[in-house]
N, C-alpha and C positions, 0 to 999 in steps of 0.2 A: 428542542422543538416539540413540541406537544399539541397534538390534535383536540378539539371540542367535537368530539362524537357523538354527543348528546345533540347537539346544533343542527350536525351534519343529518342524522336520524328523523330530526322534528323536521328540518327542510325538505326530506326528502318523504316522508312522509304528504307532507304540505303541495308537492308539488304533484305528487300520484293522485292525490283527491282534486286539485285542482281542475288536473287534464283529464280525469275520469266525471267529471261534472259537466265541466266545457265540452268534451265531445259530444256530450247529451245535446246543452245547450244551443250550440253554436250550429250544429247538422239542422235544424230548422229555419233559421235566422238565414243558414249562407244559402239555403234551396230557394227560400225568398225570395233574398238577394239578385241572386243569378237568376229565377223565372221570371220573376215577378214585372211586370210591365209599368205600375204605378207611376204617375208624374212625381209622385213625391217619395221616390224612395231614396232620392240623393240625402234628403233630408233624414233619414235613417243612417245610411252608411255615413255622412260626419259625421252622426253621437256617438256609432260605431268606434269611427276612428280618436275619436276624442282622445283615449289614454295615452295613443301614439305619439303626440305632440304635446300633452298637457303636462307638463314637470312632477313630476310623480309627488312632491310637496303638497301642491295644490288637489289634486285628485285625494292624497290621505287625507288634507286636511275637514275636506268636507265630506269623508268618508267618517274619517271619526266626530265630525257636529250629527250625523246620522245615525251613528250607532250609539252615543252618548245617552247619557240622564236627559237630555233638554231635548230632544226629538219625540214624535210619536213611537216608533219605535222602540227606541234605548225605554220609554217610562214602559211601554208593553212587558217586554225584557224583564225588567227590573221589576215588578208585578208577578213575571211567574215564576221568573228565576230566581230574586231575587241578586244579580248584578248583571249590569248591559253588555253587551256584546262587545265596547270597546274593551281592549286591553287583552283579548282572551283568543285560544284557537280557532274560535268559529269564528270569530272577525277578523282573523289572518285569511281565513280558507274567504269570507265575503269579498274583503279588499281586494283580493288577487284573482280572484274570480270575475272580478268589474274590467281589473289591470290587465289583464292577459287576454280578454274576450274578444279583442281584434285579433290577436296573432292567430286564434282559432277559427273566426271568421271569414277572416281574409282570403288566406290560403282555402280553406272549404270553400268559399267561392267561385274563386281562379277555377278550380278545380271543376265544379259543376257546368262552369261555363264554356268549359273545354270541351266537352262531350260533345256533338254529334249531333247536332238536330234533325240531323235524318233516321237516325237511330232512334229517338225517341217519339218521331212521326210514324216508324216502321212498326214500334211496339202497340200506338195506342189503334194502328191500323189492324192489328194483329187481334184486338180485342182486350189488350192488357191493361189496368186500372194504374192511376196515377200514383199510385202506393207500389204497385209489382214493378211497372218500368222503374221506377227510383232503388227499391231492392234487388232486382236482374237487372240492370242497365248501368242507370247513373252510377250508382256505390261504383259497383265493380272498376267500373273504369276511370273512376275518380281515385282509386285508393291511394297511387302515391301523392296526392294535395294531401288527403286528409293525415296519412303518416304524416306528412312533413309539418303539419298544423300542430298537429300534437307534438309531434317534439318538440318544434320551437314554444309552443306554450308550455311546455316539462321544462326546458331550457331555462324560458325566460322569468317564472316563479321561482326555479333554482337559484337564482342570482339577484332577486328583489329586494332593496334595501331601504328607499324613500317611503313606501306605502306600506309594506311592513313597519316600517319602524313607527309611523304617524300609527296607523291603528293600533300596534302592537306592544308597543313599546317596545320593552326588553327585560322578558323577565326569563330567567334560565328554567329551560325545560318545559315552556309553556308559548313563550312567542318569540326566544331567542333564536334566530335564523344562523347560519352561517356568516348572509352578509355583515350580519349585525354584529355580529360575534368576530370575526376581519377588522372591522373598526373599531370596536373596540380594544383588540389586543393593540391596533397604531396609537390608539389614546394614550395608550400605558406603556408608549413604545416598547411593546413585547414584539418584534419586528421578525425574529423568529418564526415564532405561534402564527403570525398574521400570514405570513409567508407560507406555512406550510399549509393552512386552510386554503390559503388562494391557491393554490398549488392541486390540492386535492379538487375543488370545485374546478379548475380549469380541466384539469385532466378529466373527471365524471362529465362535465358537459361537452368536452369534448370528443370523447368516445360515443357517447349517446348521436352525439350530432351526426360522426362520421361511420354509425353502422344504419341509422334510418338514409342518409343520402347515399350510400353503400348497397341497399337494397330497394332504395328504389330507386338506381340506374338501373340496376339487374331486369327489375321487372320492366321496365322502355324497355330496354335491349330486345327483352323477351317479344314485348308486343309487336315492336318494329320487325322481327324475323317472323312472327306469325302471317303479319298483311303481308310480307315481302311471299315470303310463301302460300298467301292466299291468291296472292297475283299472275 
């Protein structure tokens, strides 16, 4: 049984950039979200959710007509780069960045919406700017959502195999992923190999999973004895 730690390496690489971008991202979009009063922001949260439900085929396939030769884009690309973004690392990091953008969303939202709107009446009574309450208020108290966003989109680019593969293809050491490289070894029924990457990735996403839900019951626990003891 022989590991691809090269795979393993570029995935995880892949997945740190991803959730390091999407927390940027995604922390404006979910404040939105959750303030925002708009009649039409249902119409936002579907596109939002769109990856969730769209077969991850589908979403590469027009991920890579986008980053291709034949889009504005791809001939931009292709003009300074000289070759387009499909097939290559930046268009694994774009793909998964689109794919993952609800699990970061979502959760960041839940989360802000949870807060206390008395709290945030008490701040702007206090004289505080919509900028300050959202850094002393909302963040704080939102922190186990957002933990929990980010893991599960660390999680969920860890394990990306449809839209990687459509953008990415598979080329070793450049957009070969784990998933990819898993299926691969079943093609050539190397069922060994295949087993022991599943193995590794079950084990990595599952330790990740169960120390961010691990510490943020700690911090509940904590809050909940704070108010008990405010009382």
């Amino acid at each position: 049984m022989s590991i691809n730690w090269q795979a393993f390496w570029l995935t995880l690489e892949l997945a740190v950039l991803v959730s390091a971008i999407l927390f940027v991202l995604a922390l404006p979009i979910a404040y939105w979200l959750a303030f925002s009063r708009a009649r039409w922001k249902f119409f936002i949260e579907a596109i939002l959710a769109l990856p969730i439900v769209l077969p991850p085929t589908v979403l590469g396939f027009y991920l890579l007509v986008a980053l291709g030769s034949r889009s504005p884009l791809g001939r931009w690309c292709l003009s300074l780069t000289g070759h387009t973004l499909a097939f290559t690392f930046t268009g694994l990091v774009i793909g998964s960045i689109l794919y993952s953008l609800p699990f970061s969303v979502q959760p960041f939202a839940a989360s802000f919406s949870s807060v206390d709107p008395k709290l945030l009446s008490a701040s702007a009574t206090l004289g505080a700017s919509s900028r300050r309450t959202f850094f002393r208020v909302v963040l704080p108290l939102s922190l186990p959502g957002l933990v929990t966003g980010v893991a599960l989109t660390f999680a969920h680019t860890m394990g990306e195999f449809g839209v990687v593969l459509m953008v990415g293809g598979n080329i070793p050491g450049v957009t070969r992923t784990v998933s990819i490289d898993i299926y691969d070894q079943v093609e050539a029924a190397n069922y060994a190999s295949a087993n022991g990457m599943a193995l590794l990735l079950l084990a990595f996403c599952f330790t990740v999973l169960a120390i961010v839900y691990g510490v943020n019951r700690k911090k509940v626990n904590q809050r909940l004895l704070t108010m008990a003891a405010a009382k």
